[in-house]
LODREN-678666 format. One record per residue (C-alpha): z negated, x negated, y; residue in three letters. Coordinates in steps of 0.05 Angstrom, whole numbers, padded with zeros to 5 digits, always signed. Example, Ala and Ser with C-alpha at 12.3 -4.5 7.8 and 13.67 -1.06 7.14 Angstrom:
BEGIN
-00156-00246-00090ALA/-00143-00273-00021SER/
END
This chain:
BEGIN
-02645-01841+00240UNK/-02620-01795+00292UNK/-02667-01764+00337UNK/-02675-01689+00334UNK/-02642-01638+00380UNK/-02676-01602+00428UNK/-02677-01526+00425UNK/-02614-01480+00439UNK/-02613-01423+00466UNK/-02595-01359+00428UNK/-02549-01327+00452UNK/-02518-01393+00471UNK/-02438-01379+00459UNK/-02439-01317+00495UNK/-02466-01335+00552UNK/-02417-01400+00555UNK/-02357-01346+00544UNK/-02378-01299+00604UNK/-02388-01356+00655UNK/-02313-01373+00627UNK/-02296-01311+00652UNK/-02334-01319+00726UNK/-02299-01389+00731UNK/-02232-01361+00735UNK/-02203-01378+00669UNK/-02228-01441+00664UNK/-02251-01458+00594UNK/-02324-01471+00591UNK/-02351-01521+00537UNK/-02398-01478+00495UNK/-02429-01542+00461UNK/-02453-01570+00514UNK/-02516-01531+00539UNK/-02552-01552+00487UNK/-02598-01611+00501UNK/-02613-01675+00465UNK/-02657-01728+00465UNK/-02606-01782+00471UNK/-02541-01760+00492UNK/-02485-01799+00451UNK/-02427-01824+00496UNK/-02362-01772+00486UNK/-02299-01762+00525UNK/-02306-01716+00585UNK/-02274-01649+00591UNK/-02215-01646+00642UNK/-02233-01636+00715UNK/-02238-01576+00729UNK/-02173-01544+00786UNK/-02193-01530+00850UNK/-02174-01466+00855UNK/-02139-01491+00922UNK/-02095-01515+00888UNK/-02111-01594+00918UNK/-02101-01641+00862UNK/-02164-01673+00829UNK/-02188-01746+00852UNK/-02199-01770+00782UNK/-02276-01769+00807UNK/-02325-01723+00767UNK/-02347-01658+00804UNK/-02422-01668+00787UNK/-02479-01679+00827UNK/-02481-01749+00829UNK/-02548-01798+00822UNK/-02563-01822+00889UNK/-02639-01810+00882UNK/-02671-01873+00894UNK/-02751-01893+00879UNK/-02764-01893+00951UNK/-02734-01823+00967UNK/-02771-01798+00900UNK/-02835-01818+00931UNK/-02817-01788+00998UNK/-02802-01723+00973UNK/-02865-01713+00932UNK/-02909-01734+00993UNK/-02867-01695+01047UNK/-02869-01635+01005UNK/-02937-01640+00989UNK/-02963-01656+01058UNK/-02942-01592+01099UNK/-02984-01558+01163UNK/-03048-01545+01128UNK/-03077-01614+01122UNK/-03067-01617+01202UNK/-03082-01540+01218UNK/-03126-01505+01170UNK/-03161-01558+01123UNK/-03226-01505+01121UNK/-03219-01473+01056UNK/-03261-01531+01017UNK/-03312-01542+01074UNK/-03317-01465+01077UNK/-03347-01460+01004UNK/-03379-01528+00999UNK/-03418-01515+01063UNK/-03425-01601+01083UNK/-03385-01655+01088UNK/-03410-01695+01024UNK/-03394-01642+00980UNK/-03329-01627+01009UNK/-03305-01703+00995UNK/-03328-01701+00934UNK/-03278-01630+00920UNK/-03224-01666+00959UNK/-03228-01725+00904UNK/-03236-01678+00846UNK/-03174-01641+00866UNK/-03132-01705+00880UNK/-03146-01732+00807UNK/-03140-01654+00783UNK/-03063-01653+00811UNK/-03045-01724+00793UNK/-03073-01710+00712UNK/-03021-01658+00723UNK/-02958-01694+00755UNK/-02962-01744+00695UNK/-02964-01695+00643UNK/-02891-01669+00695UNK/-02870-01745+00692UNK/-02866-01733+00609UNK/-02835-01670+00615UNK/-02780-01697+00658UNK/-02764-01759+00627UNK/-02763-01715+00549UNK/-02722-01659+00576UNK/-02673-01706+00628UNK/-02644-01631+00666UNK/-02654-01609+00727UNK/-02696-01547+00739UNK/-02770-01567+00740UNK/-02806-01509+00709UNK/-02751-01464+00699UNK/-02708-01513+00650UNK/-02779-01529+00614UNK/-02799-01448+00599UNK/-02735-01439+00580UNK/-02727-01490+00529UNK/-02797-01473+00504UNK/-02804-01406+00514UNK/-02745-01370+00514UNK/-02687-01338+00567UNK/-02731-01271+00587UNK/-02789-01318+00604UNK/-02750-01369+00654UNK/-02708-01311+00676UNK/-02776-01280+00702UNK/-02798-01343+00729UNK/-02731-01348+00770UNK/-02729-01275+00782UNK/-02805-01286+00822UNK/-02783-01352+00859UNK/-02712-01333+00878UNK/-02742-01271+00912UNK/-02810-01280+00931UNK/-02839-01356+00921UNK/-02777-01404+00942UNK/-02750-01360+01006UNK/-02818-01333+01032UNK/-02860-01404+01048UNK/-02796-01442+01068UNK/-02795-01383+01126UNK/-02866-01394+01136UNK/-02859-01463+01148UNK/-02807-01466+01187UNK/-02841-01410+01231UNK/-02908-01450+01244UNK/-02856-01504+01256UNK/-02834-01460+01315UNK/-02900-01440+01337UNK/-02909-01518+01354UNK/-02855-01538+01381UNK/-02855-01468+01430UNK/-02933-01475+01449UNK/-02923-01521+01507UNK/-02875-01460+01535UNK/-02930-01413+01527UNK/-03003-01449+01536UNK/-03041-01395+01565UNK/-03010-01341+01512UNK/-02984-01324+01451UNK/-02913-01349+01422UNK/-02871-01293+01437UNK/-02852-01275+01365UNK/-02781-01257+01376UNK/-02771-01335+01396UNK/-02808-01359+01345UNK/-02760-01325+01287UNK/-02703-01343+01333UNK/-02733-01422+01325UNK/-02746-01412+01254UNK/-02680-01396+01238UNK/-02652-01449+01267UNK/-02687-01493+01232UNK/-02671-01461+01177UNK/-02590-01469+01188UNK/-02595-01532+01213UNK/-02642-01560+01155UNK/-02581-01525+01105UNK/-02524-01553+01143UNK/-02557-01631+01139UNK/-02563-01611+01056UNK/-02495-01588+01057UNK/-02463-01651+01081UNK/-02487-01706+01035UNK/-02556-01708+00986UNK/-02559-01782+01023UNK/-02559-01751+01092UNK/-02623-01706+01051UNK/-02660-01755+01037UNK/-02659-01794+01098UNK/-02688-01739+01134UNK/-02738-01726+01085UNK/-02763-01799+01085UNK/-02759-01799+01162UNK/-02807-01742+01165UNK/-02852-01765+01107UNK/-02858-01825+01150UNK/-02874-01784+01211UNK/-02923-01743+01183UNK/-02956-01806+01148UNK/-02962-01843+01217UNK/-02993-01777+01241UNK/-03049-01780+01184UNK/-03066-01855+01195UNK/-03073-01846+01268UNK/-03133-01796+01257UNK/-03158-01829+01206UNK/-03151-01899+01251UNK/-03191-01860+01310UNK/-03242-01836+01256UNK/-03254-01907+01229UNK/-03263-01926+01310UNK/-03314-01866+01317UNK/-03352-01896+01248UNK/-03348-01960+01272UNK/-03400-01942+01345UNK/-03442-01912+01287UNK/-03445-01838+01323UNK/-03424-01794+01260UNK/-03479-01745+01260UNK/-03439-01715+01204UNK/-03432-01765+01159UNK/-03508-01794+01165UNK/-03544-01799+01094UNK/-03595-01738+01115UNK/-03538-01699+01145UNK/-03482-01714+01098UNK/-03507-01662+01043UNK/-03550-01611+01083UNK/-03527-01545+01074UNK/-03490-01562+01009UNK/-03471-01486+00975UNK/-03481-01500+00901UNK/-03461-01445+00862UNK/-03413-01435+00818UNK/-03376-01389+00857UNK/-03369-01430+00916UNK/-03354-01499+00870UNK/-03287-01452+00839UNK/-03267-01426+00903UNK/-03259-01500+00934UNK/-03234-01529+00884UNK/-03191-01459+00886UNK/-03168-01492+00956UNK/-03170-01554+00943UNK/-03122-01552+00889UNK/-03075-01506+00930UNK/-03070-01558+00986UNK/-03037-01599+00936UNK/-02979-01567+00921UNK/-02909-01586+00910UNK/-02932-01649+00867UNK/-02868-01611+00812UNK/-02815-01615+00861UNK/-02773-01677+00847UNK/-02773-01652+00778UNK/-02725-01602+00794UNK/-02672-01649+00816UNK/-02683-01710+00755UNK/-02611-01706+00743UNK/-02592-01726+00814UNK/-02647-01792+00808UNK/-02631-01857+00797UNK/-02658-01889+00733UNK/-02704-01826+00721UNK/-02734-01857+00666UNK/-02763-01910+00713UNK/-02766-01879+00786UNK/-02788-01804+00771UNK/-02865-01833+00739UNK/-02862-01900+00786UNK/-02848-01835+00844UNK/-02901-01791+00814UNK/-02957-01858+00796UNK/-02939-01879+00877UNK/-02942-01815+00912UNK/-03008-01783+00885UNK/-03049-01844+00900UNK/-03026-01834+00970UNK/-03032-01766+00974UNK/-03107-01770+00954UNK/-03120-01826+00987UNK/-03099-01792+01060UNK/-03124-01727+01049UNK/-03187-01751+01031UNK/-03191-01799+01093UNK/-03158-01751+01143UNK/-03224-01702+01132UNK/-03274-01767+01123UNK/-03239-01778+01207UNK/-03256-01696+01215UNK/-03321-01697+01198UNK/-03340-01763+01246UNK/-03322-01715+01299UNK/-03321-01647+01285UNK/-03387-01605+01248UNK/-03370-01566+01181UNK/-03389-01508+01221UNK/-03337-01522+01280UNK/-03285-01543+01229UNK/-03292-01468+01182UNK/-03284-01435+01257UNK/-03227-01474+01285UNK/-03158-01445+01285UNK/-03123-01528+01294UNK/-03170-01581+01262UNK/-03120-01641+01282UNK/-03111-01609+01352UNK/-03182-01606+01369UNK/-03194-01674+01336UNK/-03137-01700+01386UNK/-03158-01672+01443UNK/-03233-01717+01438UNK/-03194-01778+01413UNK/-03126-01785+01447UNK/-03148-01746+01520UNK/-03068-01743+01553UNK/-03042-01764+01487UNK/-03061-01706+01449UNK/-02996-01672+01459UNK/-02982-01709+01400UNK/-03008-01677+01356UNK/-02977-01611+01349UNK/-02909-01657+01350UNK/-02928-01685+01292UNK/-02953-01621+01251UNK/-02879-01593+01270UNK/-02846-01657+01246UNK/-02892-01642+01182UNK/-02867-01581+01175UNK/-02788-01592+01186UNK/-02790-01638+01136UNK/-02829-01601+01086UNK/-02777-01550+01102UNK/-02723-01599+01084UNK/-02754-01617+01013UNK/-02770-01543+00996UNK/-02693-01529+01013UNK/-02666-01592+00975UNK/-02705-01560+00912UNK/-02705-01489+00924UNK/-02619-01508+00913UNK/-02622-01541+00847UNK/-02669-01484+00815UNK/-02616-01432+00830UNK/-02562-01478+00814UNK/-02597-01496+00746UNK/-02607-01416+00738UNK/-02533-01407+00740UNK/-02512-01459+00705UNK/-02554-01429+00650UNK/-02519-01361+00658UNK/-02583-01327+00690UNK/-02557-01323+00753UNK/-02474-01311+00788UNK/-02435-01369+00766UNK/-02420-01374+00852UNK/-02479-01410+00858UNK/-02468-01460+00803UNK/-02410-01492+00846UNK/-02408-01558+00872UNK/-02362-01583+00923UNK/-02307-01621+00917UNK/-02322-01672+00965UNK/-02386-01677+00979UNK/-02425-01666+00913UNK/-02471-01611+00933UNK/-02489-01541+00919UNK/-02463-01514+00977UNK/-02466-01448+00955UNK/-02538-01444+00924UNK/-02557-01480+00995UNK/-02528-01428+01029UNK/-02553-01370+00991UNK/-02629-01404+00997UNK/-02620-01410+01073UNK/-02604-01331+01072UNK/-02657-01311+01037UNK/-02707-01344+01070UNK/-02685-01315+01132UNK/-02682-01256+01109UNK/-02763-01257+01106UNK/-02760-01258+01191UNK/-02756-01180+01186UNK/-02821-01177+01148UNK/-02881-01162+01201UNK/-02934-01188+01144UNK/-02907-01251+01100UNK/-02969-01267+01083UNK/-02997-01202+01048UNK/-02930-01215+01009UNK/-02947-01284+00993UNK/-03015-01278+00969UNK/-02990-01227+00909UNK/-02964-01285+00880UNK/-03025-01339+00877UNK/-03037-01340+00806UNK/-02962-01345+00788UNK/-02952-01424+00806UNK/-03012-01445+00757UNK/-02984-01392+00707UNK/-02918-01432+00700UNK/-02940-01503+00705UNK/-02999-01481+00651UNK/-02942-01454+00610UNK/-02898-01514+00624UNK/-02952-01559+00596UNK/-02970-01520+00546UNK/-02905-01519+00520UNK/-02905-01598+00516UNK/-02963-01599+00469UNK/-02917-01549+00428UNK/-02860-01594+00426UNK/-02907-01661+00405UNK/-02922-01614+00343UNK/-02860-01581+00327UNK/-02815-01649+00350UNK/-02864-01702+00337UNK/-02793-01760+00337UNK/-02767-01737+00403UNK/-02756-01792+00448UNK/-02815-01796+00497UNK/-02805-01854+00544UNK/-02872-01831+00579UNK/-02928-01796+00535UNK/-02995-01786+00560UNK/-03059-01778+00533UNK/-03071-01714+00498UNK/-03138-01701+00540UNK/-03096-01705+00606UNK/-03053-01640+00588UNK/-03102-01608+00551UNK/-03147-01611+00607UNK/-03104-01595+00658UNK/-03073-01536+00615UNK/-03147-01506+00610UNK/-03161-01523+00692UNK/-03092-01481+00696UNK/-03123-01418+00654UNK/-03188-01434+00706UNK/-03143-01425+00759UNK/-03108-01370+00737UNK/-03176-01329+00712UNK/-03204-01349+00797UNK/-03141-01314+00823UNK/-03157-01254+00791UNK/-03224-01253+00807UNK/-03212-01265+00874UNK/-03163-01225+00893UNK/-03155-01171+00827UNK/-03113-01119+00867UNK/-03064-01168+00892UNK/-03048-01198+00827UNK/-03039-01143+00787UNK/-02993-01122+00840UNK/-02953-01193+00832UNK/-02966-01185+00759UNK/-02913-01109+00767UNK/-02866-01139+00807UNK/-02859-01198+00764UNK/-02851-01147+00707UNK/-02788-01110+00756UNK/-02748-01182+00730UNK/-02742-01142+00656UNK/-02693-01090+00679UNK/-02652-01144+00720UNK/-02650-01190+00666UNK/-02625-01134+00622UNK/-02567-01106+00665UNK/-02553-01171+00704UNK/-02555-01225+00627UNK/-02557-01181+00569UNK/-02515-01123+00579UNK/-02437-01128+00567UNK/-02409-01114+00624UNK/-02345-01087+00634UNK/-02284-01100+00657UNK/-02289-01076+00724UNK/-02359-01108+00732UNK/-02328-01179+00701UNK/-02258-01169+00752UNK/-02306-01167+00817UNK/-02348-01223+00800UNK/-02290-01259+00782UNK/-02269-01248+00849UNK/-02317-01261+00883UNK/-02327-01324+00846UNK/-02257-01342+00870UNK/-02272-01323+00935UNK/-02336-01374+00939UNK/-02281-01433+00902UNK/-02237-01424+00973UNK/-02283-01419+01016UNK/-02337-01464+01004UNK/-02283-01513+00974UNK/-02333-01524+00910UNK/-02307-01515+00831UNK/-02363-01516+00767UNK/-02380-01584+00754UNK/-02349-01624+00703UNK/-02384-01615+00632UNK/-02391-01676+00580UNK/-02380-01649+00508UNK/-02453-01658+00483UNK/-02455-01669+00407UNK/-02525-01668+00369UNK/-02541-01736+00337UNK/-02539-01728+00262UNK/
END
């Protein structure tokens, strides 16, 4: 018996026809948007011209699957493991008040966020797109719902903390220039942008070249970690850990409810990014095999380090020094490593390049995924010719983010948005619970226990419920911008255009063929299994 066909969209033949029109003419296959289970082998459309009018290679313009285990695992830990782990690791110790308690949140959190990469290693191995979140609301939920989760990251989420990375990446590697004052701001946007460029340019190239640089600063930022945590083994070892005594471990624990939610709050925030290779599962190897091997690897790891990292802290440094300093690894350096401690702001601006590098990589396929779906200009669903990349989704990510180096307060911008990552991986979940009811015989080459996404979908709502609480003001005003993605996707989707409108974006579509040498990737006829 055949295995049932995922959702379509509804308004799935139009929106094939108008990205017809945007691709110059070229005729778009309207049956293959639809996803299945098990895709049945078929004939492949004709290549699509390059509107150059260079003859095709008899090679498939698609992003090709050069994703390997090894570079799945490294982009989960690099994006993961940014600048807070080695700069501002205080939120947890903050509410927990001691040391004990603060392991014991740094644990919790650890097994929180791995409970919800498994229920993400189903998800991506049932629905085999690219997209992450995005491709999962909308095959659950609906176009208006993904459109307003794209509408949200394209402007605000993706382009904001790539800028904000890349700018405490220029902080470091400026501070030596400055050490008795402040970064001079103008050179540390200057910086920031050229990471920014350069980080684009290296995705550009080849997804191989990606990848290698992501690995090579995972690896970096690893050695970094297990240096500390080396030096706070040392410090246990002479038995002088005030800290970590058994009458000192616990003393001054805060026990209240308040202050449990608001580190785990933290915590759970520090973890981040454990969704990204999701977005790219079309461009893995064997996804069926390396994206849960990638997530079952990587989290481990991830726990393990963090964990260990502030076990090496706290042989050192008091909770109440720790909440109060503005560079945890510096000042943990600076005891340990005497003349070496220059090392350690190189390594948390290695950390941050290459968590720069992974947000980009990802950042590319959402849009590209968006307007491949119709949701966004069919420009950036282009791949080029040669190389196999999104060059122009790259390119437009790189411009927004830099974009952000004219705002004088990122972060006020930022935190109207905390609630709105839990709101879309609870939704995501939540929407894989729907389809084990509704499609109980789709193929599920992973399927975890029920209590794993049902708790995680509830410590989601948790989450979601502490943002508010927190910070009410904030989030409703996220909650009305996130509502300003209505309008757009009604004039920008819905509405008929005419033939003006259609005639410049057909243009300009052109325009982005010559120039960035890229055509629409080549579409397999999809048929539904009967």
């Amino acid at each position: 018996m055949a295995e049932p066909e995922l959702k379509s969209r509804g308004s799935r033949e139009s929106v094939a026809k108008a990205a017809s029109q945007e691709k110059i003419g070229v005729e778009a296959d309207q049956n293959q948007d639809g996803l299945i289970a098990e895709q049945p082998a078929s004939p492949s459309t004709s290549m699509v011209p390059d509107p150059t009018g260079s003859p095709a290679k008899g090679e498939k313009i698609v992003l090709k699957r050069s994703i390997t285990l090894f570079n799945g695992v490294g982009m989960i830990i690099g994006t993961i493991i940014g600048s807070g782990i080695f700069v501002t690791p205080t939120g947890v110790v903050k509410e927990t008040g001691s040391a004990g308690l603060s392991l014991i949140i740094w644990s919790a959190c650890g097994v929180i966020s791995t409970m919800g990469a498994l229920c993400y290693a189903e998800l991506g191995t049932t629905i085999t797109k690219s997209g992450g979140d995005y491709t999962y609301i909308l095959e659950v939920y609906g176009e208006l719902v993904a459109f307003l989760k794209l509408w949200v990251e394209m402007l605000i989420i993706r382009p904001s903390s790539q800028y904000v990375v890349s700018l405490v990446f220029a902080t470091y590697l400026l501070k030596p220039l400055y050490p008795n004052c402040p970064v001079p701001d103008s050179a540390a946007k200057l910086i920031a942008c050229l990471c920014l460029t350069s980080l684009t340019f290296v995705n550009c190239i080849s997804v191989r070249a990606a990848t290698k640089v992501q690995d090579l600063f995972t690896a970096s930022k690893l050695l970094a970690l297990i240096i500390i945590i080396i030096f706070g083994f040392i410090q246990i070892s002479t038995g002088d850990v005030p800290y970590l005594t058994p009458e000192k471990a616990f003393e001054g624990s805060k026990l209240g409810v308040d202050n449990i939610v608001l580190a785990l709050y933290s915590g759970l925030f520090a973890f981040g990014g454990w969704n990204y290779l999701n977005y790219v599962t079309e461009e893995m190897i064997n996804p069926e095999r390396n994206l849960p091997l990638s997530i079952i690897i990587s989290m481990p790891i991830v726990t393990v380090v963090y964990v260990l990292t502030n076990l090496a802290y706290f042989t050192t440094i008091s909770p109440e020094v720790m909440v109060e300093s503005e560079a945890v690894a510096v000042s943990f350096g600076e005891y340990h490593l005497g003349v070496m401690s220059w090392l350690i702001p190189v390594f948390v601006g290695l950390s941050c390049f290459g968590a720069v590098n992974g947000s980009l990589f990802t950042s590319a396929r959402l849009f590209y995924a968006g307007a491949r779906e119709g949701q966004l200009p069919a420009a950036l669903g282009l791949v080029h010719t040669d190389l196999f990349t999104p060059v122009p989704s790259l390119i437009f990510t790189c411009l927004l983010s830099m974009m952000y180096a004219i705002s004088q307060d990122i972060f006020s911008v930022i935190n109207l948005f905390s609630f709105f990552t839990w709101l879309c991986v609870g939704m995501a979940i939540a929407g894989m619970l729907w389809l084990r009811f509704t499609k109980p015989d789709l193929r599920r080459p992973i399927k975890v226990y029920l209590f794993i996404p049902v708790t995680f979908v509830l410590g989601c709502v948790f989450m979601i419920v502490v943002s508010f609480w927190a910070a009410p003001f904030e989030c409703l005003v996220g909650s009305g911008i996130i509502l300003t993605g209505i309008p757009a996707y009604l004039l920008g989707f819905k509405w008929k255009k005419p033939h003006v409108i259609q005639k410049v974006l057909e243009i300009f579509t052109m325009f982005c063929q010559k120039i960035f040498m890229s055509v629409p990737e080549e579409k397999e006829q999809q048929e539904a299994a009967e």
